[in-house]
C-alpha positions in Angstrom: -39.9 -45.4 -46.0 -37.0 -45.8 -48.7 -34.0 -47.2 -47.7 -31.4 -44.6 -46.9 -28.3 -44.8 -49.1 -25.1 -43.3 -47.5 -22.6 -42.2 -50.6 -19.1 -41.1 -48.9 -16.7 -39.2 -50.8 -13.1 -40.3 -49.6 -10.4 -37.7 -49.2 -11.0 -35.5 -45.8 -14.5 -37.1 -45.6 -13.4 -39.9 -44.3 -9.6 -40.2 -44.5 -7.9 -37.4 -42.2 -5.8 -36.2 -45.3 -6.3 -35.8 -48.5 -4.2 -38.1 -50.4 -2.8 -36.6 -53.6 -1.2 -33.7 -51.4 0.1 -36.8 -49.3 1.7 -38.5 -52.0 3.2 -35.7 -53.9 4.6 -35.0 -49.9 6.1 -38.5 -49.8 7.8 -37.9 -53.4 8.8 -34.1 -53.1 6.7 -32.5 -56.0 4.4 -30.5 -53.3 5.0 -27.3 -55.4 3.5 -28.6 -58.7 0.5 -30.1 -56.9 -0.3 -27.8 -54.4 -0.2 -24.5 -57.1 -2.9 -27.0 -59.0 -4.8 -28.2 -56.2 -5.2 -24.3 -55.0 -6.4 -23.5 -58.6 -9.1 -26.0 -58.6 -10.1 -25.2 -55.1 -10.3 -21.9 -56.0 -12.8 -22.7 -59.4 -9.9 -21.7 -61.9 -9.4 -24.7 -63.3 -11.8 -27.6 -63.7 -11.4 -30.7 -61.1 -10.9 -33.5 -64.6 -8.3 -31.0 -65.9 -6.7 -30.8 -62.4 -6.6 -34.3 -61.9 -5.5 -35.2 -65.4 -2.7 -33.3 -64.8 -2.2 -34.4 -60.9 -1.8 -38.0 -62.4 0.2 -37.0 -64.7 2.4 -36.0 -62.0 2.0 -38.1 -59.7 1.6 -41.0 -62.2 5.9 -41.2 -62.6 5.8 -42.9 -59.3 5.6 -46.6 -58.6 1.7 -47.8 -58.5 2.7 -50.0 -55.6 4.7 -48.0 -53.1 1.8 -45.1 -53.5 -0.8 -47.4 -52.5 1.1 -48.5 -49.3 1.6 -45.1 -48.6 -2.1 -44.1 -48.3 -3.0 -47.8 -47.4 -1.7 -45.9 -43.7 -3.7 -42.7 -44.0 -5.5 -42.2 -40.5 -9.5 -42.2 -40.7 -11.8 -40.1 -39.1 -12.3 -43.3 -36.7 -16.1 -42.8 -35.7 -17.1 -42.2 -39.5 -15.3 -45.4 -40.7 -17.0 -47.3 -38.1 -20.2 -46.1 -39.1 -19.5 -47.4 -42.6 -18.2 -50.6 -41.5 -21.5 -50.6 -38.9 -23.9 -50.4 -41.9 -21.8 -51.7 -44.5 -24.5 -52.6 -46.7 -26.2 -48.6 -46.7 -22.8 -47.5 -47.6 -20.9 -46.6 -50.7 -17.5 -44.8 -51.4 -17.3 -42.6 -54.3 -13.7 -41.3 -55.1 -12.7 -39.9 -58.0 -9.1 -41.0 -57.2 -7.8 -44.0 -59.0 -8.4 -47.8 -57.8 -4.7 -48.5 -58.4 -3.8 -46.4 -55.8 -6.7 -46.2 -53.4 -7.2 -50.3 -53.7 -5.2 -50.8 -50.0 -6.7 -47.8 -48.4 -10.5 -48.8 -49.7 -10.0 -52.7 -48.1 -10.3 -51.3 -44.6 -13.7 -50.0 -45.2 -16.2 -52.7 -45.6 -18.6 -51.7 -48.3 -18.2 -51.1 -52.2 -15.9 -48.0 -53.2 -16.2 -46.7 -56.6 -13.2 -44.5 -58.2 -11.6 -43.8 -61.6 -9.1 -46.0 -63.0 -6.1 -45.9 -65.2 -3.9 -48.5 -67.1 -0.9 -49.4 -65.8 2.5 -50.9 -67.5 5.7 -51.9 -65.4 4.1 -50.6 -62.1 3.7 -46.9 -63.7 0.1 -45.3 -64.5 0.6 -44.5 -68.1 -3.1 -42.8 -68.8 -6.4 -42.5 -67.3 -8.9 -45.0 -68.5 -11.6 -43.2 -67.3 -12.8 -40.4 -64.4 -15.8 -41.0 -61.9 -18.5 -38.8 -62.1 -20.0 -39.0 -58.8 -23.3 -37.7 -59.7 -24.3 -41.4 -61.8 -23.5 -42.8 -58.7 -26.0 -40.6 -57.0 -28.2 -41.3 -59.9 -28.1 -45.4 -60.1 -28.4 -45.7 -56.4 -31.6 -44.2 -56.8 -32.9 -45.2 -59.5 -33.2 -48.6 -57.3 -35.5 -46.5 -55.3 -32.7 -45.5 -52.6 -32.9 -42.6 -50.3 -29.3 -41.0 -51.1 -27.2 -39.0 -49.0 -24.3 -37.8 -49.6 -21.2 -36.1 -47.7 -18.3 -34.4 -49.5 -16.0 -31.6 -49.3 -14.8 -30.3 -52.4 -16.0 -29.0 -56.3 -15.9 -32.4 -57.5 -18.4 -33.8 -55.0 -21.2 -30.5 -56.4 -23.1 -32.4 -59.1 -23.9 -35.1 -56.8 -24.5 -33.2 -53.8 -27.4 -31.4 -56.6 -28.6 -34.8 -57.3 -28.6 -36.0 -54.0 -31.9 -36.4 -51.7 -29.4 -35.4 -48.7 -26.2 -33.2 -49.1 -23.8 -32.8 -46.4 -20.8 -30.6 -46.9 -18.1 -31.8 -44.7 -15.6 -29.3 -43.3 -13.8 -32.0 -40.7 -10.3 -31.3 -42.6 -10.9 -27.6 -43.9 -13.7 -25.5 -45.3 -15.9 -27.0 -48.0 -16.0 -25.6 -51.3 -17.6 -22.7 -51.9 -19.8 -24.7 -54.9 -20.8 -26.8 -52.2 -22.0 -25.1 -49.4 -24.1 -23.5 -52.5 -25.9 -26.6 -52.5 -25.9 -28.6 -49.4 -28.2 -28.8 -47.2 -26.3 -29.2 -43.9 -22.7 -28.1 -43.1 -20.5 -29.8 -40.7 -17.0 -29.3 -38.8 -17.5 -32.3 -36.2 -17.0 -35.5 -36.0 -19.3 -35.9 -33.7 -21.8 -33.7 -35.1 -21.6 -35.8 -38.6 -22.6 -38.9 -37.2 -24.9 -37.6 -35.1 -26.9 -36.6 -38.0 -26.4 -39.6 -39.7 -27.6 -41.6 -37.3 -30.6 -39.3 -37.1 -31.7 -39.7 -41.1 -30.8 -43.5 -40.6 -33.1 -44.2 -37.4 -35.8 -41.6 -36.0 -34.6 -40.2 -32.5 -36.0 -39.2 -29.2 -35.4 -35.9 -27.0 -34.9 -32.6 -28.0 -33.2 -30.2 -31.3 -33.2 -26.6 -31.3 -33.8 -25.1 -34.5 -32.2 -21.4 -34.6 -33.2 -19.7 -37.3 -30.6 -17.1 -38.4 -31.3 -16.6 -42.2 -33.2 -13.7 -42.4 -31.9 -10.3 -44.0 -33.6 -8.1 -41.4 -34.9 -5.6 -43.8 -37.2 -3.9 -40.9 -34.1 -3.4 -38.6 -31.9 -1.5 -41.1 -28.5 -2.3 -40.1 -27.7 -4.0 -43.6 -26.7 -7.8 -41.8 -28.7 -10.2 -40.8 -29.9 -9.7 -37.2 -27.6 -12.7 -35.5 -24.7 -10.6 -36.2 -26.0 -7.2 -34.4 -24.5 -6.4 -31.2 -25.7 -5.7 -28.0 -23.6 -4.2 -25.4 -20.5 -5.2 -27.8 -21.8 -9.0 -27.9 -23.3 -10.5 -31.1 -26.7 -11.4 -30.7 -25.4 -15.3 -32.3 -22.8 -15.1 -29.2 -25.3 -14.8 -26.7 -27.7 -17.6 -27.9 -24.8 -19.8 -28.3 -24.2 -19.5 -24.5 -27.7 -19.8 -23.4 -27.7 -22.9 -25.7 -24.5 -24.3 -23.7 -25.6 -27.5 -22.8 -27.7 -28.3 -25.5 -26.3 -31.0 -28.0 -28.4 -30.8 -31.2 -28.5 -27.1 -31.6 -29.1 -26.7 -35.0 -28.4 -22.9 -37.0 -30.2 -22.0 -39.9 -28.4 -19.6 -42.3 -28.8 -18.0 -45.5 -28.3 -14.2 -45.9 -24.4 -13.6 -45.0 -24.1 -17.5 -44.4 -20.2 -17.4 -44.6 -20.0 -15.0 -41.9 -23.0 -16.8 -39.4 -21.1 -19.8 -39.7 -17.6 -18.3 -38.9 -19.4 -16.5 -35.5 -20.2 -19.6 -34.4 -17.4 -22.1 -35.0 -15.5 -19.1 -32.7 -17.6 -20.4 -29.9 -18.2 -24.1 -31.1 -17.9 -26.1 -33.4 -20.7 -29.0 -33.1 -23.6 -26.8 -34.3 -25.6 -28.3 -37.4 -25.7 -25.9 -39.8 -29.2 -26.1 -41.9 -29.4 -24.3 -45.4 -32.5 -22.0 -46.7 -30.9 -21.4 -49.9 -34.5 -19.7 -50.4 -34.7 -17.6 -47.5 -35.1 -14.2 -49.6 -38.5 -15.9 -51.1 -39.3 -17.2 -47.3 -39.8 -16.7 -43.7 -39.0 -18.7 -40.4 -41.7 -21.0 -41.2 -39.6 -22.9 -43.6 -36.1 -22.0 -42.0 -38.2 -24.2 -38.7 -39.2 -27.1 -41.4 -36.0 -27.3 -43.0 -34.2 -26.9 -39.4 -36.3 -30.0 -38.2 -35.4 -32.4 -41.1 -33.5 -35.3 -39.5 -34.0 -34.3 -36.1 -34.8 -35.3 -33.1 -38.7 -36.1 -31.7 -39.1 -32.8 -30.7 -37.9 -29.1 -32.1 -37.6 -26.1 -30.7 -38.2 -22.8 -32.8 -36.1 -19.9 -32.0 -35.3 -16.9 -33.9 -32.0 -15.9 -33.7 -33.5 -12.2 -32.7 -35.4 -13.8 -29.9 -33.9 -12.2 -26.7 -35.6 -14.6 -23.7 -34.9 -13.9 -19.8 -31.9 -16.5 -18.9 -34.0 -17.5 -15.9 -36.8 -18.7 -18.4 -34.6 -20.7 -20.8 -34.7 -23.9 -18.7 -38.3 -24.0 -19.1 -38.5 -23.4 -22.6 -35.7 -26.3 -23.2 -37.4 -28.8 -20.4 -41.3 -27.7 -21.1 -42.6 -31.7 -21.4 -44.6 -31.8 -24.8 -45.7 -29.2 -27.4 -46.1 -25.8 -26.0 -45.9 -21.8 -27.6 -44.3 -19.5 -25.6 -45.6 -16.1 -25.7 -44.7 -12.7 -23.0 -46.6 -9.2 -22.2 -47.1 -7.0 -25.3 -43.7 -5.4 -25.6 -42.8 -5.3 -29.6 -43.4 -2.8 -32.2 -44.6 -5.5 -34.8 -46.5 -7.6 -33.0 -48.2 -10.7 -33.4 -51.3 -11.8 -30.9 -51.9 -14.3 -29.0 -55.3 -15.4 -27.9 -55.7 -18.1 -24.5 -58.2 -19.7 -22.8 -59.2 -20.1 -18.9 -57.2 -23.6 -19.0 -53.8 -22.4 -20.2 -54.2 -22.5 -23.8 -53.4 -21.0 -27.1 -56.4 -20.6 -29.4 -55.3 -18.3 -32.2 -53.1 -15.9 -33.4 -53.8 -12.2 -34.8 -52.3 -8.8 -36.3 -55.4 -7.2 -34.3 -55.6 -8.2 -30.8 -55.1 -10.4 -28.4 -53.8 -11.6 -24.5 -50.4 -11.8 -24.7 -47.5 -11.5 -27.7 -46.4 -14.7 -29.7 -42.3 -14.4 -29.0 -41.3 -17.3 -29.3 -40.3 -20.1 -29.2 -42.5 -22.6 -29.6 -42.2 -26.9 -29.0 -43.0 -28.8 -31.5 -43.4 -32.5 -32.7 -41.0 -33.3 -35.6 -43.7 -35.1 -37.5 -46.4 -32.2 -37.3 -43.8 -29.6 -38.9 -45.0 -29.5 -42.2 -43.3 -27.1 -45.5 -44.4 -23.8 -45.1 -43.0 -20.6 -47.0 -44.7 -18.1 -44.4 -44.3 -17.8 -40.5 -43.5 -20.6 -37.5 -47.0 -19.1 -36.1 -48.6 -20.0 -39.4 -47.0 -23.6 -39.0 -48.6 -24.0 -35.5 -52.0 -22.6 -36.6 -53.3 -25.7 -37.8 -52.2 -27.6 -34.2 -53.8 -25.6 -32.3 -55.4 -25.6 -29.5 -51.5 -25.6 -27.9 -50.5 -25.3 -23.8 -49.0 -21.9 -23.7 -45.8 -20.6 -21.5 -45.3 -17.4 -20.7 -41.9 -16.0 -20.6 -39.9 -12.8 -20.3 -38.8 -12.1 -23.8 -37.8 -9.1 -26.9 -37.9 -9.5 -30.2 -35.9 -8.0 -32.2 -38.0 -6.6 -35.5 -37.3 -2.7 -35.7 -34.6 -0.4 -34.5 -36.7 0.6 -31.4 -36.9 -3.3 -30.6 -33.1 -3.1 -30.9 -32.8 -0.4 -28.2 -35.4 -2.1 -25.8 -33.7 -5.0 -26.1 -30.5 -3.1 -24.6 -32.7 -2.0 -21.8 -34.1 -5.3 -21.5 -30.4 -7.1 -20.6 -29.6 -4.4 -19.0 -31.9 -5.1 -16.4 -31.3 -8.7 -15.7 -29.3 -9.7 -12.3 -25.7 -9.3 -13.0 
């Protein structure tokens, strides 16, 4: 296994502000660099050209009262002790000036990397030059690393692309929109973040949930994808999220109308991993489940985020001991068969015929998930045979799925 590389990009990653709006705070020219800084979030003007014209700004004050100013900028306390933890996997890459950023930089304990300017009677006169994160990205592995990297805004894109790992960070407001077009996970948790960082850094035990919500739900015909519908005036994302309650690494997939999956769910909660299938109009669950089960823990749990299960039969499926598929009586439109045995076991799936219907969801190791463009039940094909669980359950494929389901909740115990 390569050695993991952790490359942290500084402002709102890990410090709980981002520092050039600080500083033009602390000297009262917040009007010149907030109308730039909104430009460049926005994409209108390029981040060099931004910054070249932030310092310019900025660059009037003294190089030595701005760096005790953000020498005091409070950290995101659990990521810095991470860094500090495993000083020797982690790197900060800032495109922020050293002269500046020198004080701030001492209290983490690895190398930082950042642009740099001259400096004459304790004024930044010009730029000597402007990181480019991405040949950071590129020279860590090029030693044969395993890089990750977590950022927030446009700047951070090119080396989030380059990246083996890219985490868009959304701890002190919503990444960029470039970003989240690459990344593979999205965060708005502390806790969540280091969670999955510990998980790439060290394999982990117990259970993830991987719910995969980036489908386009053609069949259905209600133009969104199928987490958003509502039942009984309750998205369908809602509901999961409360049968999920307790669990800790729930884990959404998104891709078609990811903007507005991910808003759903932060208004419930916000320490869901969100996975990427930047793919998923080329793909199916099968590799929204793979992707979903990077990083995670031992064991994953596929559910679609159509899968309507019984709320007296969730506990099983969560605390089922080892691999199982869970499958209910023939109750779908588009169905896929299951076929068992006399000792409780799944032998094969079919479009024909079979004992029972494959609903979902199904337990899985994380090591026998494997990269798959088609179905989860063409994942599992090749483990079985698998202990099966049967389970109350609607999926939610075609518009007459949609009204059963209504008629399904509307039958559980109130």
């Amino acid at each position: 296994m390569k050695k993991r590389l952790f490359i942290f990009d500084l402002d709102g990653t890990v410090t709980k502000e981002e520092t050039l709006p600080l500083i033009a705070k602390a000297f009262n020219v917040e009007g010149e660099i907030n109308a730039l800084t909104d430009q460049t979030i926005a994409g209108n003007i390029p981040f060099v050209e931004s910054f070249i014209q932030r310092v310019s700004i900025l660059g009037k004050f003294d190089v030595s009262d701005v760096n005790a100013l953000l020498s005091k900028v409070p950290l995101f306390e659990g990521v810095a002790d991470f860094i500090n933890t495993y000083s020797d996997q982690c790197v900060i890459a800032t495109g922020n000036c050293s002269e500046w950023v020198s004080g701030l930089a001492s209290r983490l304990d690895c190398e930082c990397f950042s642009s740099s300017a001259n400096v004459e009677d304790n004024k930044i006169t010009k730029l000597k030059s402007i990181l480019k994160k991405e040949d950071i990205v590129k020279r860590y592995q090029a030693q044969g690393y395993y890089v990750v990297f977590v950022g927030d805004g446009n700047n951070d894109m090119e080396a989030m692309r380059e990246a083996d790992v890219a985490i868009a960070c959304g701890l002190t407001h919503y990444p960029a929109n470039s970003i989240m077009a690459v990344a593979d996970y999205a965060v708005f948790n502390e806790h969540t973040l280091l969670r999955l960082l510990n998980q790439i850094n060290h394999p982990s035990e117990g259970n993830s949930v991987v719910l995969s919500c980036a489908g386009i739900g053609s069949r259905l015909g209600l133009a969104k994808t199928k987490a958003l519908i509502e039942i009984e005036g309750k998205k369908l994302i809602h509901f999961q999220l409360e049968i999920f309650e307790n669990v800790e690494d729930l884990r959404v997939v998104v891709g078609y109308q990811a903007r507005s999956v991910i808003q759903a769910v932060l208004e419930k909660r916000d320490d869901v991993l969100f996975v990427y299938n930047h793919d998923y109009f080329q793909t199916k669950t099968g590799t929204s489940f793979y992707l979903g089960a990077r990083h995670a823990n031992e064991y994953c749990i596929a559910w679609d985020g159509d899968l309507i299960v019984h709320p007296e039969d969730v506990a099983a499926c969560l605390d089922f001991q080892g691999e199982y598929i869970g499958c209910s009586d023939i109750v779908s439109e588009d169905t896929v068969f299951i076929k068992t045995d006399e000792l409780g076991n799944v032998l094969s799936f079919s479009r024909e015929q079979g004992d029972y219907e494959w609903s979902g969801p199904a337990k899985i190791k994380r090591d026998n998930i494997k990269y798959m463009s088609t179905n989860v039940f063409n994942q599992i094909e090749g483990l079985l045979p698998l202990p099966f669980l049967k389970i109350r359950a609607q999926d939610v494929d075609t518009y007459a799925d949609y009204k059963n389901a209504i008629a399904f909740m509307k039958s559980w115990p109130q």
